[in-house]
C-alpha positions as CSV (number, residue, x, y, z in Angstrom):
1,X,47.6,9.5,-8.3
2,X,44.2,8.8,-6.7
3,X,43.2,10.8,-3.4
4,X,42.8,8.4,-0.3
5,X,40.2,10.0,2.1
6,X,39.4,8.7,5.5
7,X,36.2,6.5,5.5
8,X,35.0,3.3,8.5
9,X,37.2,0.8,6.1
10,X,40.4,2.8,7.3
11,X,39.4,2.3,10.9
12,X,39.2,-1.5,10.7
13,X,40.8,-2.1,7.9
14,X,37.9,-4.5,7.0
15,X,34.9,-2.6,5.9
16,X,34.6,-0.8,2.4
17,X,32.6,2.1,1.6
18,X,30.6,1.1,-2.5
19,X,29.0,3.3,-4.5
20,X,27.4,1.8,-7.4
21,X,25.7,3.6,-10.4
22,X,23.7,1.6,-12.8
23,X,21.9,3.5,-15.6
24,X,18.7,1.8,-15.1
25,X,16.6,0.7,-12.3
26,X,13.9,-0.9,-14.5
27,X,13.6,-4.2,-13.4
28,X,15.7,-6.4,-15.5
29,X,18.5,-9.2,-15.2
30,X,21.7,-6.9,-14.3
31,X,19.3,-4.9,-11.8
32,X,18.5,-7.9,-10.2
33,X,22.3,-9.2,-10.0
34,X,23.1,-5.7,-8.9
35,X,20.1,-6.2,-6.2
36,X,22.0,-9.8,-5.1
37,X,25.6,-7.8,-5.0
38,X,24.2,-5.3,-2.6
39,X,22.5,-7.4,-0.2
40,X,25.8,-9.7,-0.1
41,X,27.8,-6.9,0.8
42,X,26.2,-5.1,3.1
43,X,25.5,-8.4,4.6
44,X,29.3,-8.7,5.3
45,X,29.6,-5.1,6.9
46,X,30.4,-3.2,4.3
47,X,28.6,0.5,3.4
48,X,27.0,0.3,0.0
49,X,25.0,3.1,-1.4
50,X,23.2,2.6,-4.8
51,X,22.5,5.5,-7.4
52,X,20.8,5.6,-10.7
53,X,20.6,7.7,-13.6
54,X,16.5,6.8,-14.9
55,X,13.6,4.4,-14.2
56,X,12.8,3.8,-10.3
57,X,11.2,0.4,-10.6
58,X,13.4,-1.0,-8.5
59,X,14.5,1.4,-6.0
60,X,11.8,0.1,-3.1
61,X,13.8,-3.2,-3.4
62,X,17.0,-1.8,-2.7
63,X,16.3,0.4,0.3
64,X,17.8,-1.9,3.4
65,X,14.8,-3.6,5.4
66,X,16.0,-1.9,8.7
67,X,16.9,1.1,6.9
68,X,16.9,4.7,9.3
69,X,18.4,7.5,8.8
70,X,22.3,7.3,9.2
71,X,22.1,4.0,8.5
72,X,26.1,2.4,9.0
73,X,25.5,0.0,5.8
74,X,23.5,2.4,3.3
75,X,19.8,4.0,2.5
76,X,18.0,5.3,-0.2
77,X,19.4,4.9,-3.3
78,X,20.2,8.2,-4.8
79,X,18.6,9.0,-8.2
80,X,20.8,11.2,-10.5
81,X,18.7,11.9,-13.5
82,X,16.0,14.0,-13.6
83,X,12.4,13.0,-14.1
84,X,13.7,9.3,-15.8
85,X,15.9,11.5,-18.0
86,X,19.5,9.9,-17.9
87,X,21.0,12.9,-19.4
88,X,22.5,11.6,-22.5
89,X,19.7,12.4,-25.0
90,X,20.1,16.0,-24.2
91,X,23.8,16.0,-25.7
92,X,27.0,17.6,-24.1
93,X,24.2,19.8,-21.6
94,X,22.7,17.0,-20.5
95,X,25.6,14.4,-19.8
96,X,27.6,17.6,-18.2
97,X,24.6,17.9,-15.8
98,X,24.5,14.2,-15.0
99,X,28.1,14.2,-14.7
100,X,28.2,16.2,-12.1
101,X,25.2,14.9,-10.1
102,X,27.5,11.6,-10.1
103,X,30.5,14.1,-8.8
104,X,28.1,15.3,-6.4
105,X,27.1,11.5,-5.0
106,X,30.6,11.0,-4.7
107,X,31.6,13.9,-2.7
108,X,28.6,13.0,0.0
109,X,29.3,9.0,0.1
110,X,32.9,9.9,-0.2
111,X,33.2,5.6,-1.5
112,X,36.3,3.9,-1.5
113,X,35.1,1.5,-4.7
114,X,33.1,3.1,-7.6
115,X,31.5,0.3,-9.2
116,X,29.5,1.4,-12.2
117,X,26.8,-1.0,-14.5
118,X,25.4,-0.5,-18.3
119,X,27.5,1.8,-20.7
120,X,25.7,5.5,-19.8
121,X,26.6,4.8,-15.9
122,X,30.2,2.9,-17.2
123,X,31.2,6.4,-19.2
124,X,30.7,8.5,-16.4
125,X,32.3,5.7,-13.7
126,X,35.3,6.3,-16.4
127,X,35.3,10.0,-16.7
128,X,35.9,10.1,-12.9
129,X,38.3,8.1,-13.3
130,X,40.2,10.2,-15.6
131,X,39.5,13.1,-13.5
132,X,41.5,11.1,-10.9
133,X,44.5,10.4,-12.8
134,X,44.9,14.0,-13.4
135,X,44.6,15.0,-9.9
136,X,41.6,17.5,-10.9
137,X,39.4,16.2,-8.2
138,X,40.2,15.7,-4.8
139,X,38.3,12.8,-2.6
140,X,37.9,10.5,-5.1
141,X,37.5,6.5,-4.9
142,X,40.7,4.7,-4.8
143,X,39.0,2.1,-7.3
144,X,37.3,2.2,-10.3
145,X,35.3,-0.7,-11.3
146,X,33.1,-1.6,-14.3
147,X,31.2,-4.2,-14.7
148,X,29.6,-5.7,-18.3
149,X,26.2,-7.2,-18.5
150,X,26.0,-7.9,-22.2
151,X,27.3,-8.4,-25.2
152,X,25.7,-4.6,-26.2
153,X,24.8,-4.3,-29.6
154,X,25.7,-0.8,-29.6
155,X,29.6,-1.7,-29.2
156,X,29.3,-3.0,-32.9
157,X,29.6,1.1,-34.1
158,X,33.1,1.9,-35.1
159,X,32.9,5.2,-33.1
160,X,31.4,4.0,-29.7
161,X,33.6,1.0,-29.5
162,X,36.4,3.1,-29.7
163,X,35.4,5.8,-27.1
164,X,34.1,2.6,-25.3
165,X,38.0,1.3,-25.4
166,X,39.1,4.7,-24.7
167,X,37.7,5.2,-21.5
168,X,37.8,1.6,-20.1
169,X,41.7,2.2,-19.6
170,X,40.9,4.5,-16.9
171,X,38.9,1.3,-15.1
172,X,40.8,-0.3,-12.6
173,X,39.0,-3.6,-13.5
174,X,36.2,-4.7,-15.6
175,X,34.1,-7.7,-14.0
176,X,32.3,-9.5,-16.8
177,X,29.3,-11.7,-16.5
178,X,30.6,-14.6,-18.5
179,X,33.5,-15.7,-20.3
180,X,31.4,-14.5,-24.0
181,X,31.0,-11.0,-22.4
182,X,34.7,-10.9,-21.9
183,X,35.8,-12.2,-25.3
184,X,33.5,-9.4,-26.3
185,X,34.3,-6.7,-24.7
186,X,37.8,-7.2,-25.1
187,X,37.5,-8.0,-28.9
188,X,34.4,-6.0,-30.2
189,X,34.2,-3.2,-27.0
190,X,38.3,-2.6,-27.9
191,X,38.3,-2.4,-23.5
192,X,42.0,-3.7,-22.0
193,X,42.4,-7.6,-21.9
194,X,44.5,-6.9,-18.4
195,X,42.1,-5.4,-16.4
196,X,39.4,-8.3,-17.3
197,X,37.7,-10.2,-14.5
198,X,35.2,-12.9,-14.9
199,X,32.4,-13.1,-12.3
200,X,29.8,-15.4,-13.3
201,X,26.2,-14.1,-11.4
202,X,24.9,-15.7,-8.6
203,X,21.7,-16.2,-7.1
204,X,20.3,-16.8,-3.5
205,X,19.6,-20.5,-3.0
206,X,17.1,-20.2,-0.7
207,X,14.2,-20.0,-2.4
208,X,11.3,-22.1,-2.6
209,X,11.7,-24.7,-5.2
210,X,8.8,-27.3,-4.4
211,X,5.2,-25.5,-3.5
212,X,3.2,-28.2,-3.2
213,X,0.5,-29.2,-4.8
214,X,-2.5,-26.6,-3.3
215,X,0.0,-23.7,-3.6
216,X,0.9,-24.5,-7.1
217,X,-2.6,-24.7,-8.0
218,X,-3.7,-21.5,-6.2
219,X,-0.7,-19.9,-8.4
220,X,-2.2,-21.2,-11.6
221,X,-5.9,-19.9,-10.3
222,X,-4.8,-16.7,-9.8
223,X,-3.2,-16.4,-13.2
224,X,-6.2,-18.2,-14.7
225,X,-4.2,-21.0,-15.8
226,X,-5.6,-24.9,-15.4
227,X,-4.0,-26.6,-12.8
228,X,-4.0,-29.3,-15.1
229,X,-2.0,-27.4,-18.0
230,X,1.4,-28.5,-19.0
231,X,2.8,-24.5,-18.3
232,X,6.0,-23.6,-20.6
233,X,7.3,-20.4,-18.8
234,X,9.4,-17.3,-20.3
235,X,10.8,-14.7,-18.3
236,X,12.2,-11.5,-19.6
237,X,11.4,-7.9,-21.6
238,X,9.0,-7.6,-24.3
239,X,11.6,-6.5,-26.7
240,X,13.2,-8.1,-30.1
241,X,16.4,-9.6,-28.1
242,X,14.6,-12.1,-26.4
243,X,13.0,-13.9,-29.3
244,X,9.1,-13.9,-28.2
245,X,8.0,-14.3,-31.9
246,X,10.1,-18.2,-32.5
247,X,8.4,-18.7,-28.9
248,X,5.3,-17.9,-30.0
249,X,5.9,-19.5,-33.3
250,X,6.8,-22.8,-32.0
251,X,3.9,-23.2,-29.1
252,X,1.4,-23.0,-32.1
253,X,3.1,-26.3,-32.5
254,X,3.6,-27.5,-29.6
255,X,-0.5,-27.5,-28.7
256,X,-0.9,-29.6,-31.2
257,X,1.6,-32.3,-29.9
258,X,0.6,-31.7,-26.0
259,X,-3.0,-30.3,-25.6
260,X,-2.8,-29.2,-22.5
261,X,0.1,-27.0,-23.4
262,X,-0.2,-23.3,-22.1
263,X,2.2,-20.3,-22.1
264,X,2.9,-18.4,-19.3
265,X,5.0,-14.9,-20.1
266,X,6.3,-12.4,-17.4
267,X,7.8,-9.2,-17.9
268,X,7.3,-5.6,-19.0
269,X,7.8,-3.6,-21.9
270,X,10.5,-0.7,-22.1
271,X,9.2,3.1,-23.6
272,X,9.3,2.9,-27.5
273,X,8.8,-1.0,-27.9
274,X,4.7,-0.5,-28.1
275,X,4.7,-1.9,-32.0
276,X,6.9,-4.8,-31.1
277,X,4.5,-5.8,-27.8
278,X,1.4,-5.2,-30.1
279,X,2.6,-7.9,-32.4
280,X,3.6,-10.3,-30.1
281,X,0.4,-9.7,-28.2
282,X,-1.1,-10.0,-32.0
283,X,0.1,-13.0,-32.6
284,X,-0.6,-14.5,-29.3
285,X,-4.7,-14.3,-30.1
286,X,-4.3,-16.1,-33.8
287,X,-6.5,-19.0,-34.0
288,X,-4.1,-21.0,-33.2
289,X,-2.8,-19.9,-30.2
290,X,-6.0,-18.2,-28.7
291,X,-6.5,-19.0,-25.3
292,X,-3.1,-20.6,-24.9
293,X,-1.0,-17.7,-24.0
294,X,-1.2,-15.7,-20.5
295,X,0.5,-12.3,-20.4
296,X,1.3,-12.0,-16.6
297,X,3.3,-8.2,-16.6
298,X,5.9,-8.0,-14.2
299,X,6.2,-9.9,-11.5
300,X,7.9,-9.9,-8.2
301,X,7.4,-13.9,-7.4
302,X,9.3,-15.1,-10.2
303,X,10.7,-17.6,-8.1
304,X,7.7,-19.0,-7.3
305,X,6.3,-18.6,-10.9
306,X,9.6,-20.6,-11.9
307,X,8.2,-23.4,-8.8
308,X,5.1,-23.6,-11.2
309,X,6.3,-24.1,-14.2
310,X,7.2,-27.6,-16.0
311,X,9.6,-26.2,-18.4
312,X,11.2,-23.0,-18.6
313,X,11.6,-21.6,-22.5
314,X,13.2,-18.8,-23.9
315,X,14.1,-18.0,-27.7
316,X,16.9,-15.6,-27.3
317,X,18.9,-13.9,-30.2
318,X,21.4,-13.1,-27.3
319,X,22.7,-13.1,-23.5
320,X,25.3,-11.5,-21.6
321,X,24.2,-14.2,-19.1
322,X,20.9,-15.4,-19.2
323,X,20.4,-14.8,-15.5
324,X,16.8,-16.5,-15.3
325,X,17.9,-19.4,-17.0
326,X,19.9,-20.0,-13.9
327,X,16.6,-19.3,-11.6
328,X,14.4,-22.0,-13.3
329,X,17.7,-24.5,-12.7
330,X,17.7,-23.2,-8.6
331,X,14.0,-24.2,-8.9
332,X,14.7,-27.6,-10.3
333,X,12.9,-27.2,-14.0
334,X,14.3,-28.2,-17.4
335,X,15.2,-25.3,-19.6
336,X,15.1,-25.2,-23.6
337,X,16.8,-22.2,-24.8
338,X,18.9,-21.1,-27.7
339,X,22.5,-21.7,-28.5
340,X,23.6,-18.3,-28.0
341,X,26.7,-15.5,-26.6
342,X,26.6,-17.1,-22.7
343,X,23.9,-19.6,-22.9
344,X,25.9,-22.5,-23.1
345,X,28.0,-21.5,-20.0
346,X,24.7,-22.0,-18.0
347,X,22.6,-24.4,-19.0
348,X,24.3,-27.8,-19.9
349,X,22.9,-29.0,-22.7
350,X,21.6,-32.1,-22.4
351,X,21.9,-32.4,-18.8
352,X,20.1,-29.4,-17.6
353,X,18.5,-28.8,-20.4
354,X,18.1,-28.5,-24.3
355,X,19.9,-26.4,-26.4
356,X,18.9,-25.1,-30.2
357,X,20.1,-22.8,-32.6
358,X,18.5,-19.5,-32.6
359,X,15.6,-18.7,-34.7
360,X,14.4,-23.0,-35.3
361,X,11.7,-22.8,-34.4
362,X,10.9,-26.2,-35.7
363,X,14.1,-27.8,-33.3
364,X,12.3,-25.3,-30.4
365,X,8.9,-26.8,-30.4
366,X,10.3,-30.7,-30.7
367,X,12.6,-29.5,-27.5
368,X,9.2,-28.3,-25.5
369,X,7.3,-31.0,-26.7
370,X,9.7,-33.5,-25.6
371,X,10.9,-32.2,-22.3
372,X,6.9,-32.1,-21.5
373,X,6.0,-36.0,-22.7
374,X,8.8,-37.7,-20.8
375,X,8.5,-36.7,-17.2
376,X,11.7,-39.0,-15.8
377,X,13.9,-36.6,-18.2
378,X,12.6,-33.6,-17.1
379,X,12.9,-34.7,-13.9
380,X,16.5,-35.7,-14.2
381,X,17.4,-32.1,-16.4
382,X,15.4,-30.2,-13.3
383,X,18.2,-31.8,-10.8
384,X,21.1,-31.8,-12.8
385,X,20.2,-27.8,-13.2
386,X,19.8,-27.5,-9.7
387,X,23.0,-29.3,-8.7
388,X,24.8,-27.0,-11.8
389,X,23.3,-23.7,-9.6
390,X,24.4,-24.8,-6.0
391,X,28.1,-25.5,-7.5
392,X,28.1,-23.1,-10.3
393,X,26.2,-19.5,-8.8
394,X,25.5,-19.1,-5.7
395,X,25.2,-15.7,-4.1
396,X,27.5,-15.9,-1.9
397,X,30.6,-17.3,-4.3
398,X,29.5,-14.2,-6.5
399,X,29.7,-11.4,-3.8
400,X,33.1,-13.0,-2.0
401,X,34.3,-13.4,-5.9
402,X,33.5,-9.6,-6.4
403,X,35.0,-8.3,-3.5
404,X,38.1,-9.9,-4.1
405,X,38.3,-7.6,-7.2
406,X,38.2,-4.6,-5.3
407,X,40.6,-5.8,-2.5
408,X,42.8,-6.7,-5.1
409,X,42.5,-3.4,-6.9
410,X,43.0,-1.6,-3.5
411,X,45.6,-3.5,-2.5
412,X,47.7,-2.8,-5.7
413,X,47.1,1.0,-5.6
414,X,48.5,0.5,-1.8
415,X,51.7,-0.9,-2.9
């Protein structure tokens, strides 16, 4: 039997006190869903506090605008690791100290929902959980939520899906990202099929999706990129999942076809990917893509990089979501991607964009190259996309959608 503590939402009956715990603040797609979540809720009233186990890339962006001290709707987030150190690598030590950092973050927020994100932060959501049912643990949250970004590769070992499937039982619900994260989960992960709950992510609509023509070309300047250039854009981690290499690949072919063609890609690396980003990098000066590809870092003005853009490409080997495939559709651009895990549940194919299978690079390059030489298609995929995002995932459908989970959760531990 949970323990019900007193809390604002039990003076109102309205208001709910969050705590989520995500394993990573490095800027990535569930940290910036996670990022939209938070700013829906506490929008709405309620009192969200965020805590994280490693990497404080992201933790300016979630500290409230109008944030003081004793602040009704949340503050800082809290980090539980130590030094970037989640605590796992250091075996049963190090996750017993992490675990009870978490304990001690739930004692002072005293939350009625725990909603945890990524597997390190999901086990010890769990574990409290657990602790719960066994009435060791007094003030505990009357809800335990999960939610699943991915279709983690790491749920493909024997051992950890089985823990995994263990200790989602003590989850009062598990939110996935997509229908293909569900089936996963449920099939690979071994997690409950009951206590599934499909929340597609949302995005905030108002962004800018038309910059003009000076601000697009001061964009371009900045990045040293022609204003003139036909600019193919990709989005995401310089790591193996997101398929830089068939990118890569395929642009060497695409120049050919459109001259003009340049390549345009934003985001970071993570710690112990440096031969992988050397490669792409490698590959990126070959004769036959020098001077064609930009390496921009990470960026905070995606949107606006999306604005600039006149396709939007990504080679992905796989996607819980593909969460910037549905920012280049709020910004009105086509989108070639590949036809993989939740992919398909964003981007129409042939309406918002082009589909391929993963790793053709031959079927990737015709897909640029044709989205870029006929303009009245692209233009028709870049509203379609936009019209698929305003009905499809919004921000605001994705936070009311949430807390519906946990007032459903609450409401059944009630009865």
């Amino acid at each position: 039997m949970l323990t019900t503590h007193a809390s604002p939402s039990k003076r109102d009956g309205n208001e709910l006190r969050i705590l989520h715990v995500i394993t990573s603040l490095a800027r990535g797609g569930a940290q910036t869903h996670l990022l939209e979540l938070v700013k829906g809720q506490r929008a709405r009233g309620h009192h969200v506090e965020v805590a994280y186990l490693k990497d404080a890339e992201m933790v300016p962006d979630f500290v409230p605008a109008n944030h003081r001290n004793g602040d009704s709707l949340g503050g800082l987030p809290i980090p539980i690791g130590i030094a970037g150190d989640d605590g796992f690598g250091r075996g049963v030590d190090g996750i017993v100290g992490v675990a009870g950092r978490v304990m001690a973050a739930i004692t002072s927020t005293r939350p009625d929902v725990l909603h945890t994100h990524l597997l390190k932060a999901d086990a010890l959501g769990a574990g409290v959980g657990w602790l719960a049912r066994v009435g060791r643990s007094r003030a505990m949250p009357q809800a335990i939520i999960s939610s699943k970004h991915n279709d983690e590769a790491a749920l493909r070992r024997p051992v950890v899906a089985r823990v995994h499937g263990y200790l989602s039982r003590a989850d009062d619900a598990i939110i996935c990202c997509s229908d293909h994260v569900a089936k996963y989960i449920t099939t690979v992960g071994r997690a409950p099929a009951d206590r599934i709950r499909r929340v597609y992510y949302g995005i905030d609509l108002a962004r800018p999706i038309d910059l003009g023509a000076e601000r697009r070309a001061e964009v371009r300047a900045e990045l040293g990129i022609p204003d003139r250039a036909e600019l193919v854009l990709g989005v995401g981690r310089l790591d193996p999942q997101k398929g830089w290499p068939d990118l890569l690949d395929a642009m060497a072919t695409v120049v050919v076809a459109r001259p003009r063609a340049h390549l345009l890609i934003v985001g970071g690396a993570q710690q112990g990917d440096e031969r992988f980003v050397a490669s792409v990098k490698g590959r990126a000066t070959s004769p036959d893509l020098a001077g064609r590809v930009t390496f921009a870092g990470v960026r905070t003005d995606v949107p606006v990089l999306m604005a600039s853009c006149d396709v939007f490409a990504m080679a992905s080997r796989w996607e819980g979501f593909g969460l910037v495939f549905a920012e280049a559709m709020a910004a009105a651009r086509p989108v070639v991607a590949t036809r993989v895990s939740a992919v398909p549940e964003v981007v129409a194919d042939g309406e918002s964009g082009i589909l391929v299978e993963p790793g053709d690079v031959v079927g990737l390059s015709s897909a640029i190259v044709r989205v870029l030489s006929d303009r009245p298609l692209s233009g028709r995929m870049g509203v379609a996309g936009y019209r698929r995002v305003r009905e499809r995932f919004g921000a605001s459908r994705m936070v009311d959608e949430t807390i519906a989970v946990y007032r459903d959760v609450l409401a059944r531990r009630a009865s």
